[in-house]
N, C-alpha and C positions, 0 to 999 in steps of 0.2 A: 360469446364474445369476451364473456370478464376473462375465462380459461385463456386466449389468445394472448390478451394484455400481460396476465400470469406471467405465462410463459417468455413474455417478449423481456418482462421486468427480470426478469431470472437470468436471462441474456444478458440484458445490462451489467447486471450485477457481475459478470464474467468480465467487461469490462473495465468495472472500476476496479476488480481485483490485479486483470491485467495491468491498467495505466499505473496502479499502486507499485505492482511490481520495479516498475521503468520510469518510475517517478523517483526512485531512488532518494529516500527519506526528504522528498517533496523539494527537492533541493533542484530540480529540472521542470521547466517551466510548463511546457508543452504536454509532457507526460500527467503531470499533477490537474492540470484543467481537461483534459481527457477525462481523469478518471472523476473530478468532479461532477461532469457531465454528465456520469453515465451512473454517479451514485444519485443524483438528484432524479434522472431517468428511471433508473430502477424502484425506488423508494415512492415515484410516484405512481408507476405501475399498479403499486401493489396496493396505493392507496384506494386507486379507481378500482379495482377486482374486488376487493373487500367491502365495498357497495351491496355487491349481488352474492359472493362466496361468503363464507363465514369465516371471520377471521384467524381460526386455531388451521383450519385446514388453506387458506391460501397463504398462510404465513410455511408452511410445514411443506407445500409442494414451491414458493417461491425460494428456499433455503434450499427445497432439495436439489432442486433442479440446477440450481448454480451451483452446488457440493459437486454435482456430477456432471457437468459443463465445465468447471475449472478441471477437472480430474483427465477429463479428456484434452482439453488445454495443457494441461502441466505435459502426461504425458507426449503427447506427440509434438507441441511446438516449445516446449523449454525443458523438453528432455528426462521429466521427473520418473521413476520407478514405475514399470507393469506389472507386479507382481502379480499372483495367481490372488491371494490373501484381499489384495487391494482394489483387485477390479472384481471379485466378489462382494466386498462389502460395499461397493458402490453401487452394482448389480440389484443390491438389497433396497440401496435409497429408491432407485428407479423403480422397482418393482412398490413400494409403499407409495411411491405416488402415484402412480395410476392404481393403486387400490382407493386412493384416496379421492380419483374420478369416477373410478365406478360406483363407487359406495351409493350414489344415487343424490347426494348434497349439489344442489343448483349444477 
């Protein structure tokens, strides 16, 4: 279950990055408490997994997972670069976090 929470805080984290973006130096109301929302959402995810996971590794798959959550965000819904370069080294995050499921830690 911590994994689940993990993952969901990682999610979040996609959010506050988003609301950040359209929050437009917090200067837009709506956008800014969005993303407060979902930074408080996120940050507390990871506090509840870190209970049962160990902290270097649910901090390590809760970063990566949003590295590579906004990446897929960037590109396809705000248009950012698909390079060959860029979706391999993100390829890479992915792959280090489910090494870091398997590895056999909670």
């Amino acid at each position: 279950m911590a994994w689940i929470i993990l993952l969901i805080g990682s999610l979040c984290e996609v959010g506050w990055l988003v609301g950040m973006k359209y929050a437009d130096g917090f200067t837009r109301l709506w956008p800014t408490v969005i993303m407060l929302f979902f930074m408080v959402a996120s940050v507390g995810c990871l506090g509840v997994a870190i209970k049962t996971i160990p902290a270097g590794t649910a901090y390590a798959v809760w970063t990566g997972g949003s590295i590579a959550a906004v990446a897929v965000v960037g590109v396809f819904f705000l248009g950012e670069p698909a390079t060959p370069m860029r979706l391999a080294s993100f390829a890479l995050i992915v792959i280090g976090m489910v090494g870091l499921r398997l590895s056999g830690v909670n």
